[in-house]
C-alpha positions in Angstrom: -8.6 20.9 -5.0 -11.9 20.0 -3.4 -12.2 16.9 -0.9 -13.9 14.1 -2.0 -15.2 13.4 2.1 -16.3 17.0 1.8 -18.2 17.2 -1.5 -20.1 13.7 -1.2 -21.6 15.3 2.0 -24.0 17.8 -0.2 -24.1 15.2 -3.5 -28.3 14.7 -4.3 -27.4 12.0 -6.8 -27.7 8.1 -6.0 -24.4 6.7 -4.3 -23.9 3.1 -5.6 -21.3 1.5 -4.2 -19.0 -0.9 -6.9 -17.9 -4.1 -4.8 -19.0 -6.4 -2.2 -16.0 -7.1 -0.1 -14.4 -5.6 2.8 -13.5 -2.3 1.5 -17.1 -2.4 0.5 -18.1 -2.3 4.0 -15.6 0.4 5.4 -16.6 2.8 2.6 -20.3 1.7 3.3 -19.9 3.0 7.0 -17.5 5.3 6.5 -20.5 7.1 4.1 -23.2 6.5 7.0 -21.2 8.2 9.9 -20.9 11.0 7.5 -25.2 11.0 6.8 -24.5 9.6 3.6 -27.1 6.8 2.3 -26.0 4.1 0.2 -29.0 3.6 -2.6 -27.6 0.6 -3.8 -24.4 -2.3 -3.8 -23.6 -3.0 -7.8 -21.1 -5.4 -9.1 -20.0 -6.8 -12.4 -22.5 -9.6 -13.7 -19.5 -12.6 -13.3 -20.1 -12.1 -9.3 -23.9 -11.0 -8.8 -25.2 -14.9 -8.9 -28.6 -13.5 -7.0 -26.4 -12.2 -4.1 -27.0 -9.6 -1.1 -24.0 -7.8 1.1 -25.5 -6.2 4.1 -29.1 -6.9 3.6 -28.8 -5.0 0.2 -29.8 -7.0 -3.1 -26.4 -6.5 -5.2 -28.0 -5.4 -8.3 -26.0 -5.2 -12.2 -25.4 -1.5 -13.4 -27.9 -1.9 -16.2 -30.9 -2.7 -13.2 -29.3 0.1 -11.2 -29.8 2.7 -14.2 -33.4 0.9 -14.7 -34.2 2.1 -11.1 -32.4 5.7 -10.3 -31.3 6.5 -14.2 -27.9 7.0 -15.7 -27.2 10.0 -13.5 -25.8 8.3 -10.6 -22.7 8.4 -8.7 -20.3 5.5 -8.3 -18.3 4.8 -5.7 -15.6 2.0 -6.1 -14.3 -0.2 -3.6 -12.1 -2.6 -4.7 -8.5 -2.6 -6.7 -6.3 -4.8 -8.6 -3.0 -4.7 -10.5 -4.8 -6.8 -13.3 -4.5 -4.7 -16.4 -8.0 -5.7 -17.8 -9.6 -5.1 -14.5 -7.6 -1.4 -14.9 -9.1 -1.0 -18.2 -12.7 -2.1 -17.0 -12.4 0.9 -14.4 -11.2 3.2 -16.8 -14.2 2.1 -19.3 -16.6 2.7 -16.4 -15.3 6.2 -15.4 -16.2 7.2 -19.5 -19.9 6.3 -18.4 -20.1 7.3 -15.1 -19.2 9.9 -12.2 -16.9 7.8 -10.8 -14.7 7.9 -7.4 -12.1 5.8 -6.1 -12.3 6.4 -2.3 -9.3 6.6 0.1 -9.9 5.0 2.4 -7.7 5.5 4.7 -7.5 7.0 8.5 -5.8 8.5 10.7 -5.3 7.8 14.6 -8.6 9.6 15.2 -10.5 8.1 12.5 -10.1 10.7 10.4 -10.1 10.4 6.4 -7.7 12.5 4.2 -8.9 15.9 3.4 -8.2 19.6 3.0 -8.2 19.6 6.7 -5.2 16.9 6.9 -3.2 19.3 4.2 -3.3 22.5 6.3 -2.7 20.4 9.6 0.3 18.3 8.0 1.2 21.2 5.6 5.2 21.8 6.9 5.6 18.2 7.3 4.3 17.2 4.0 6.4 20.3 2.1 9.2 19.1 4.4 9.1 15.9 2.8 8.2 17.1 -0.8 11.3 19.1 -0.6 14.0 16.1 -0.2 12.5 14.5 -3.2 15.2 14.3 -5.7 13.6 13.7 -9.1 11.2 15.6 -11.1 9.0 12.3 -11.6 9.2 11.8 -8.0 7.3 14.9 -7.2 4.8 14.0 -9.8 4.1 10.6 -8.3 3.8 12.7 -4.8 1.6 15.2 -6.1 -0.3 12.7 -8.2 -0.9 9.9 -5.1 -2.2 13.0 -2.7 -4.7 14.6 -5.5 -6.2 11.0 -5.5 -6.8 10.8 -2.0 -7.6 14.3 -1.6 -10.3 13.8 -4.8 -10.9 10.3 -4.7 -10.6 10.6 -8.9 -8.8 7.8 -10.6 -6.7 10.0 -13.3 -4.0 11.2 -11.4 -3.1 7.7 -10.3 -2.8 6.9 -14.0 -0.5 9.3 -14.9 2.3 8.1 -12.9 1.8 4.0 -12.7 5.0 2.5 -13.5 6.5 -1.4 -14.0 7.2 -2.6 -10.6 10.8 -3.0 -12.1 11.2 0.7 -12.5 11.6 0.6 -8.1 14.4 -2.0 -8.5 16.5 -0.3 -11.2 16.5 2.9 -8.8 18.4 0.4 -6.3 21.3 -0.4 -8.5 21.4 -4.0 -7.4 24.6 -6.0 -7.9 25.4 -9.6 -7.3 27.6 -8.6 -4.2 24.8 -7.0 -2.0 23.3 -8.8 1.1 19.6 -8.1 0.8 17.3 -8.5 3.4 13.7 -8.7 2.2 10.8 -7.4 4.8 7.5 -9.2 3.7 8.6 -12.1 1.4 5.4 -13.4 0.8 5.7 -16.2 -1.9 9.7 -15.5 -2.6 8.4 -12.9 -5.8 10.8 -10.2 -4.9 13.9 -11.9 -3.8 13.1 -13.9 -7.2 12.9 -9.9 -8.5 15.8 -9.0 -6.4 18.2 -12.0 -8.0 16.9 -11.5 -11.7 17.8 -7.5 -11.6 21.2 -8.1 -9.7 22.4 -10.8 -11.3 23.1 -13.2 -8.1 23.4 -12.5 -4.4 26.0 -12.8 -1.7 23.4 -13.5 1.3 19.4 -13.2 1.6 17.6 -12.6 4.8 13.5 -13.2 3.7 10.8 -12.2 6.1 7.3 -13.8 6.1 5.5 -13.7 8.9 2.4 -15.9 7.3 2.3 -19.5 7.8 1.1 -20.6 4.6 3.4 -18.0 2.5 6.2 -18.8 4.5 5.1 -22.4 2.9 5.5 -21.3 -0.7 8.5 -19.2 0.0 10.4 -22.6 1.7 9.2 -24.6 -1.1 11.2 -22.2 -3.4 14.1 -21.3 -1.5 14.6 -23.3 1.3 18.0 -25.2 1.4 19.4 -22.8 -1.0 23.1 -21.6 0.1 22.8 -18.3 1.3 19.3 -17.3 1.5 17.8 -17.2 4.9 14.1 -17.5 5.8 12.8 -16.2 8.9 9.0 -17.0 9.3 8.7 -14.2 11.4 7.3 -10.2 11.5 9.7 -7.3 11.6 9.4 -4.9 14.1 10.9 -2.4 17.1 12.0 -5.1 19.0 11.6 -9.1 19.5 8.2 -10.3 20.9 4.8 -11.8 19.5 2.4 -9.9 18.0 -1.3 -11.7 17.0 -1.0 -11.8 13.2 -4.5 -12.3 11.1 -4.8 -12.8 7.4 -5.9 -10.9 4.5 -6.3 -11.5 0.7 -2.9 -12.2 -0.9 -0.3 -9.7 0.4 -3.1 -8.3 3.0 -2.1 -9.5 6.1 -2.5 -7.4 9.6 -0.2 -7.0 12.4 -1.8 -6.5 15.7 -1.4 -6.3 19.5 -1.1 -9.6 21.3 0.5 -12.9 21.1 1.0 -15.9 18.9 3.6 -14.5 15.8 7.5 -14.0 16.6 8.5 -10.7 16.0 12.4 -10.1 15.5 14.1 -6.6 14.9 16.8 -6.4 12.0 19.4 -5.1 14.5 18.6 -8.3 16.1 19.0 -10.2 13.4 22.1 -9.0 11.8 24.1 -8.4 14.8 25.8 -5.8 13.7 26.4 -7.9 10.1 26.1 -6.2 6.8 23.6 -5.3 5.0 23.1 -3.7 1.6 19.6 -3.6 0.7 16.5 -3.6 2.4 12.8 -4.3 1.4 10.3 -3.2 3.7 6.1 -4.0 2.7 4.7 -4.9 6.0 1.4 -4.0 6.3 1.8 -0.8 8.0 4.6 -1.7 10.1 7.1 -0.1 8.4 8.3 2.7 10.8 8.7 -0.1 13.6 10.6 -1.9 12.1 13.1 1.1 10.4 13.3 1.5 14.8 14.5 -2.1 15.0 16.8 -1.1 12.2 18.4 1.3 13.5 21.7 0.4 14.3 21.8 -1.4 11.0 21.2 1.6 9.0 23.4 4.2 10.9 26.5 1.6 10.3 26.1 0.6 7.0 23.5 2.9 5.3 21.8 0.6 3.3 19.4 1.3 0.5 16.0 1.2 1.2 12.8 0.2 -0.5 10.3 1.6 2.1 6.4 0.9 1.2 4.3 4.0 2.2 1.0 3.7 1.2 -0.2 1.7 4.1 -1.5 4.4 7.0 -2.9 8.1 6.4 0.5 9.6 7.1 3.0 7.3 5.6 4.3 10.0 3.1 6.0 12.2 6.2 6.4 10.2 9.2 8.3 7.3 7.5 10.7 10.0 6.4 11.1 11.6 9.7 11.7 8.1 11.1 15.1 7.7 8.8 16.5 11.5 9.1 15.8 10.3 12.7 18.4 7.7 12.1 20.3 9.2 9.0 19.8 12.3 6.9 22.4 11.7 3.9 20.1 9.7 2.0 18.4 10.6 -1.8 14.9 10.4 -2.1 13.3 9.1 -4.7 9.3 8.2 -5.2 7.2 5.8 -7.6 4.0 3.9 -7.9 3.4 0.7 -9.2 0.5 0.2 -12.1 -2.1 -0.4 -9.8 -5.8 0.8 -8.8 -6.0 2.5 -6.2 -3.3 3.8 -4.5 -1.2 0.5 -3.8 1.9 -0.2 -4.4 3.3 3.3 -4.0 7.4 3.0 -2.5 10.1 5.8 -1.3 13.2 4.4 -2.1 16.5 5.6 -0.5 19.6 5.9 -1.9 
């Protein structure tokens, strides 16, 4: 399986970038520290409106082949969940050589390569191996031939319903169901619908203006309680910036309450739990520790957030418990978003 970082290093074609935001820029210097030159920014014609993203004239796809031909490659850097968007990036990897990036990095700034499979090699086997399902280790091996290669396909193969996560959980209308990243109230709306009705809700949202929308949908409702507040080890502040939609960035500093779920519960029940923070998802399974030793709640556990999600958020619950039944799956979604361990 060759690495995408590795090969682009000796490409002689033109590398035109797809997209104009943020992931635009780390794959633009991610590319330059590597020697790599960026010949051009490209974007679809609904969002070129004469436009330039660092000092580059964004250019449509037909002027880029007018100026370096058809033979080019193109590197995208954006996603979506939007079906027709999905489709538009298929359609575009028919006419092109097209890549996907991860993105991703590890502490020492590192991207996923060939290099981070023979370093991690017993801990990601280790984690292959409790896996339970035989779509489980396709979604596994799938999600790491994408960032190894950076190719869209494998993702495709294994993009599921959202709902397909929840039906693993076996909700029922008893369970207590505490809900890490509530943004808008969509998944304890999800969580309701699949079990039918709810004994109690804890919701999470650290955002101001999500917690908003989640209050104006469930607040005063018997039962459900909203915390506008992050999860984490323990309680504190952390400084909190925001990002597009579900985006949002936990960092050091002050200015957003952090609360554990140990400290939250106090030793209550709890059946369930959510967890899509942002990459703060093995913090807070240490704030939950207590909590999951007593009760052994399942777990929806996001881990497609930093370079080494796949192992170390298992290690963090055998840390705590190591009864549980692994399974794996990944949203429909481009690129590799969305992708959950949930625990059973």
């Amino acid at each position: 399986m060759k690495s995408f970082w590795k090969e682009i290093k000796n490409e002689k074609r033109p590398v035109v970038i797809y997209g104009t935001g943020d992931a635009a820029e780390k794959l633009f210097n991610m590319l330059k520290k590597r020697g790599i030159r960026t010949m051009a920014f490209s974007s679809s014609s609904t969002f070129l409106r004469d436009r330039s993203f660092l000092s580059y004239k964004v250019l449509s796809l037909e002027r880029v082949e007018e100026i370096f031909g058809d033979d080019i490659v193109l590197l995208l850097a954006f996603g979506s969940h939007d079906k027709a968007v999905i489709d538009h990036i298929v359609s575009l990897s028919r006419e092109y050589d097209l890549y996907m990036p991860d993105l991703l990095r590890d502490e020492e700034d590192e991207a996923f390569t060939d290099e981070t499979l023979r370093k991690e090699s017993k801990r990601i086997e280790w984690a292959y191996s409790l896996l339970s399902d035989s779509f489980s280790r396709d979604v596994f091996s799938s999600t790491l031939e994408y960032r190894m290669t950076g190719r869209i396909e494998p993702l495709m193969k294994v993009g599921r319903e959202e709902e397909e996560n929840w039906d693993l959980l076996e909700l029922k209308k008893e369970d207590i169901f505490l809900d890490g990243g509530a943004y808008n109230g969509d998944t304890v709306s999800l969580f309701i619908q699949k079990s039918g009705g709810y004994n109690e809700i804890y919701a999470f949202e650290p955002s101001s203006l999500s917690f908003r929308r989640l209050n104006e949908k469930y607040g005063g409702k018997e039962g459900i309680n909203l915390i506008n507040a992050a999860l984490g080890e323990k309680d504190g502040e952390v400084s909190f910036s925001l990002g597009h939609g579900r985006g949002n960035k936990v960092e050091k500093g002050g200015g957003t309450r952090v609360r554990s779920i140990d400290s939250i519960l106090e030793g209550r029940r709890v059946d369930v739990i959510k967890l899509d923070i942002e990459g703060e998802e093995e913090n807070a399974l240490e704030g939950a520790k207590e909590t999951i030793k007593k009760y052994r709640p399942r777990i929806l556990l996001s881990c497609y957030h930093k370079n080494d999600d796949y192992w170390r958020l298992l290690e963090k619950v055998w840390e705590i418990r190591d009864d549980y039944k692994v399974y794996m799956r990944k949203n429909i979604s481009l690129p590799n978003w969305d992708t959950y361990y949930v625990l059973k």
